[in-house]
N, C-alpha and C positions, 0 to 999 in steps of 0.2 A: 412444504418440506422445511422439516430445521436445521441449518449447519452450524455441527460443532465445531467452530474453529475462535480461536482465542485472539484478540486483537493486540497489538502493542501498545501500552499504554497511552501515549501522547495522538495514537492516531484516533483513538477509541470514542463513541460521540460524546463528549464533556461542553454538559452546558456554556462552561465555565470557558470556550476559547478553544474549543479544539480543531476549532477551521483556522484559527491561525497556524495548527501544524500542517494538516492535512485536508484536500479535499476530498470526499468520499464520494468514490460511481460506483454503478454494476454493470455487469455486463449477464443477461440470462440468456443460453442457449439451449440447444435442445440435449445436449448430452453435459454443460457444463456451466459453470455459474463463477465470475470474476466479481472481486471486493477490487476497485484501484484506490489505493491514496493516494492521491495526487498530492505535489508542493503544491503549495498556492501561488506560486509565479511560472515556473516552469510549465505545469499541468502537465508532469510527469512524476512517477514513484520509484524512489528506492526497490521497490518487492509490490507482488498482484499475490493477491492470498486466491487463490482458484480450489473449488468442486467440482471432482469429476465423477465419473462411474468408479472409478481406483478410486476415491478419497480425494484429504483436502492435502494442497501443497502450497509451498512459497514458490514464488518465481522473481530471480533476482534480474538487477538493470546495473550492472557496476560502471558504464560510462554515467551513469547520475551521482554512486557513489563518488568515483571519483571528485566532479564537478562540484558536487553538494556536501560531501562525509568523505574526505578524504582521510580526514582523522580516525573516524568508525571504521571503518573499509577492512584493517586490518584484524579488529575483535570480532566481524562480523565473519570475516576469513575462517577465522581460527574457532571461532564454536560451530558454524554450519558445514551439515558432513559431505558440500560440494564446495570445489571451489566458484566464489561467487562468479558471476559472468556475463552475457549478456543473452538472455534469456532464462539460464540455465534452472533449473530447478529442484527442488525436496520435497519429499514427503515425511523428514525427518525434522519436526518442531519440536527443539526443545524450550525452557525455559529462558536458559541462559542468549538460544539464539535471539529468542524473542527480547531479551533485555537491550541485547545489542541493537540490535535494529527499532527500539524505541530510545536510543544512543542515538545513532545514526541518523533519524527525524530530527532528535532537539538540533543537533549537529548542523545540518539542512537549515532548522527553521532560523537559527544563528545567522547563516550566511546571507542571508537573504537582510537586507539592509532597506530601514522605514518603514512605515506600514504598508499593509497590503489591503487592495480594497476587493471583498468578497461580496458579490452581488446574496440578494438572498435566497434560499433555495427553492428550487420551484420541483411541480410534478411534474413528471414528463406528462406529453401529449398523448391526451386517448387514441384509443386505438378505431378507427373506424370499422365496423362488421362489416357494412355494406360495398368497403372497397373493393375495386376489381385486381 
């Protein structure tokens, strides 16, 4: 299955460094399918881009905004049509939101002081057929 959902720039896969903004998980379920970007200190995201049976949404974390984008917080406020929260979510992606919250990453990856050491990526573990 293909999801059309549109990444924010700086979380987006870029050869070029882009695990120094975000770390990228999934989570696939049976009715629904999670993108996380993680900070790469915290191992927590600003927003989970989720698919469900309704479609794709954002789902905001404002105690990380705070903590991480206190400065973004507010543009992220003011273009997306909830306010932001802890859980809370959209199905309402616009452009602009999306600029903000690729704000709000640089914002983040800012605060975050020296380098960070990313291990490198691995595949998850097969899945055994024969298990009970």
């Amino acid at each position: 299955m293909r999801i059309g959902v549109r990444i924010p720039a700086p979380i987006a896969l870029d050869p070029c460094g882009a695990r120094d903004f975000a770390i990228l998980s999934s989570y696939h379920g049976k009715s629904q399918m999670t993108l996380l970007p993680c900070l790469p200190v915290d191992d927590v995201g600003l927003v989970t881009v989720g698919l469900d049976r309704a479609g794709a949404y954002l789902q905001f974390w404002r105690s990380v905004f705070e903590r991480r984008a206190p400065e973004a917080l507010s543009q992220v406020d003011a273009t997306a049509p909830v306010k932001v929260g802890q859980g809370n979510m959209t199905r309402v992606v616009t452009e602009e939101l999306l600029e903000a919250i690729s704000k709000a990453y640089r914002e983040a990856r800012a605060s975050i002081k020296g380098p960070v050491a990313v291990g490198p990526l691995q595949d998850p573990e097969p899945r055994r057929s024969d298990a009970p």
